[in-house]
C-alpha positions as a Python dict, from the first residue, in 0.01 Angstrom:
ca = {
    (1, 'X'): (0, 0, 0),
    (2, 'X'): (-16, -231, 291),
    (3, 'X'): (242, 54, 483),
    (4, 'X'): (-62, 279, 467),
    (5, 'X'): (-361, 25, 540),
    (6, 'X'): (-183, -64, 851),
    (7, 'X'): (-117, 316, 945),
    (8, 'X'): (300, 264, 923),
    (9, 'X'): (299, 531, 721),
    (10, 'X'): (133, 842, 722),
    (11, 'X'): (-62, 1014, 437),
    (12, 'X'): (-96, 1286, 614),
    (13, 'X'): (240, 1485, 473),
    (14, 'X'): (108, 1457, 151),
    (15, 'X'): (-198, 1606, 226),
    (16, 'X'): (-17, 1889, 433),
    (17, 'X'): (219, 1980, 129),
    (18, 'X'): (-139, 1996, -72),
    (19, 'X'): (-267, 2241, 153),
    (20, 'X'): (53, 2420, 151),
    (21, 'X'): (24, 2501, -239),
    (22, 'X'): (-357, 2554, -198),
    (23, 'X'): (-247, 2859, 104),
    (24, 'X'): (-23, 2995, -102),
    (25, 'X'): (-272, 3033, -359),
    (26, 'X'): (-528, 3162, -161),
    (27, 'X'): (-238, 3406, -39),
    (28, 'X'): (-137, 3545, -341),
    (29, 'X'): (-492, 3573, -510),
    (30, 'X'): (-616, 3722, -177),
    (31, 'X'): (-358, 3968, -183),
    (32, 'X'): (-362, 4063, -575),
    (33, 'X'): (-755, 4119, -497),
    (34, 'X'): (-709, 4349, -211),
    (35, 'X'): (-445, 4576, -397),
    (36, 'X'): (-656, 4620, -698),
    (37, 'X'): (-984, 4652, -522),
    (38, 'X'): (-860, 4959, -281),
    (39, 'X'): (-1060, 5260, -391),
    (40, 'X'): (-921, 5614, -359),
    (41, 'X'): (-754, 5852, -172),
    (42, 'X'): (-683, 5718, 207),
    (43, 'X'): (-849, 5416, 204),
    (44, 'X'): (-644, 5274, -105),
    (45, 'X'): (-313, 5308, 88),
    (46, 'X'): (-475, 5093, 349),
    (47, 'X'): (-618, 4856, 66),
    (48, 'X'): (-259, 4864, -39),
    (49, 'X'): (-71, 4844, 202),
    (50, 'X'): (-280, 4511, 355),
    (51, 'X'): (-276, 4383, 15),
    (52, 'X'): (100, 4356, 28),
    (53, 'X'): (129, 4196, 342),
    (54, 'X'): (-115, 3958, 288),
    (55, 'X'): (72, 3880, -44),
    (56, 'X'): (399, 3893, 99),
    (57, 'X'): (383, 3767, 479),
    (58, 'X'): (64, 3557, 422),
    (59, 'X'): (228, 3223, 279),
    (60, 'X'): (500, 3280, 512),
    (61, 'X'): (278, 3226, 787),
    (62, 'X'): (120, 2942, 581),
    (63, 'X'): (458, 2782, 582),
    (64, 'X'): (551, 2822, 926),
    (65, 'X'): (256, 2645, 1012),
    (66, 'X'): (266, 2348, 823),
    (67, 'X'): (631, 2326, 883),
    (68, 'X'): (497, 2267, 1268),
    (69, 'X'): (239, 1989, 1157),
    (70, 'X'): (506, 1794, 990),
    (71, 'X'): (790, 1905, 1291),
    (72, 'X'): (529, 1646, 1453),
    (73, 'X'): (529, 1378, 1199),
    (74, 'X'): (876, 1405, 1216),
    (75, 'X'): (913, 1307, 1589),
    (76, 'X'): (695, 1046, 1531),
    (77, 'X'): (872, 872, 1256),
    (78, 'X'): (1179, 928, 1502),
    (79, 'X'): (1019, 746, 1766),
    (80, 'X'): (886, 514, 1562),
    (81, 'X'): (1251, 401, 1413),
    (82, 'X'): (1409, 416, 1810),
    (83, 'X'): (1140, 205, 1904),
    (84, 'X'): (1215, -33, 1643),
    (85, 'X'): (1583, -80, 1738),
}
C-alpha cells in the first residue's frame, strides 16, 4: 500500500488491462450488432462485411494500443531500477 501512496508503483497497468477486456467487449458486441443488423440486398454485404472487421481487427487495434501505454510504463520502471543502482 505505501508503494502506491507514494507513487513507486503505478496503478495505472491495472487499469489499462481493465480497459483492455472492456475494448474487447465493446469490439465483439459492436461487431455481432452490425452483422445482424445489416438489412438486405447490397447494403447487408456492407453491414457484413464491416461487422467482421470490426469483430475481427477491432480488439487487435485495442491491443496494439494499450500494448503502447504500458511499452511506456515499461521504460519507466526501467529507468526507475537504473536510477536506483
Amino acid at each position: 500500500m505505501h508503494e502506491y501512496l507514494t507513487f513507486r508503483r503505478f496503478i495505472t497497468p491495472v487499469v489499462i488491462q481493465a480497459i483492455f477486456w472492456l475494448g474487447v467487449a465493446v469490439c465483439v458486441i459492436r461487431g455481432i450488432t452490425m452483422i445482424a443488423a445489416s438489412p438486405g440486398a447490397f447494403g447487408g454485404a456492407i453491414g457484413i462485411v464491416g461487422g467482421l472487421i470490426v469483430l475481427f481487427v477491432g480488439p487487435i487495434a485495442v491491443r496494439v494500443i494499450c500494448e503502447l501505454i504500458m511499452a511506456i510504463f515499461r521504460i519507466h520502471e526501467a529507468l526507475v531500477k537504473e536510477e536506483d543502482r
